[in-house]
Residue, then its C-alpha position, 0 to 999 in steps of 0.5 A: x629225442x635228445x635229452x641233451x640241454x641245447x645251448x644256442x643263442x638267442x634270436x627273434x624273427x620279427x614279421x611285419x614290422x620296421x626297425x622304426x616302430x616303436x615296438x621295435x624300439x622298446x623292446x630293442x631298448x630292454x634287451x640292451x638293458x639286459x644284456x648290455x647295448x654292444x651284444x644287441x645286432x640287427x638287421x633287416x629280413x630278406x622280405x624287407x618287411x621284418x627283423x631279425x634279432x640277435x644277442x653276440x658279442x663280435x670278434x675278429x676271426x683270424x682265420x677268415x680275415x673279418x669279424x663274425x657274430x658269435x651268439x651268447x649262448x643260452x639254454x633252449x628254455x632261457x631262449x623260449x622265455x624270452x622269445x614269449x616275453x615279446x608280441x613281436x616273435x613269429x609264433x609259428x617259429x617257436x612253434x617249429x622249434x619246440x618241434x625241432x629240440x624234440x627231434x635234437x635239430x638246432x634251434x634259434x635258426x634265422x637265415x640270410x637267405x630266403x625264396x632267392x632274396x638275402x638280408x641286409x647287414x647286421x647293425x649294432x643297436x644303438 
């Protein structure tokens, strides 16, 4: 088990659900208010049935030649509090998270890819 306090950024699954949905919007519109409408992104799952939700500031990487994501970092705990604030989050992936900090895994994972299918691009909330 890690003692280390886990710093990552944070991130929703939403299942089920289009970015049309009201919910989507209200809570899309709150985290705006919080963290300001150029760090909220999103973007369709790979299912094409749910969003992923992501708090980052974009930059140009050099090295690479294109921009990149970059999460707000924030403490494993600061995460949870606001994955649990929202009817819309996976339970079963905060679940596997407080699984996963037990272990000292990473935490906050969403993937591009998924049984073969990719996601959409991330779209900056508006």
């Amino acid at each position: 088990m890690s003692n280390k306090e886990e710093i990552c950024g944070l991130t929703f699954d939403w299942d089920n659900i289009s970015f049309e949905d009201d919910r989507v919007q209200k809570e899309l519109s709150q985290l705006s208010k919080e963290f300001g409408n150029e760090f909220i992104w999103y973007r369709e799952s790979s299912s094409n049935c749910g969003l992923h939700v992501m708090v980052a500031e974009l930059y140009f990487d050099k090295t690479r030649g294109d921009f990149v994501l970059v999460p707000l970092p924030l403490s494993f705990e600061a995460q949870m509090e606001y994955r649990e604030k929202t009817e819309l989050e996976c339970r079963g992936r905060n679940f596997s998270d407080l699984i996963r900090k037990d272990f000292g895994l990473r935490t906050s994972r969403i993937f591009a890819i998924k049984n073969g299918l990719s996601v959409s691009e991330w779209k900056r909330f508006k």
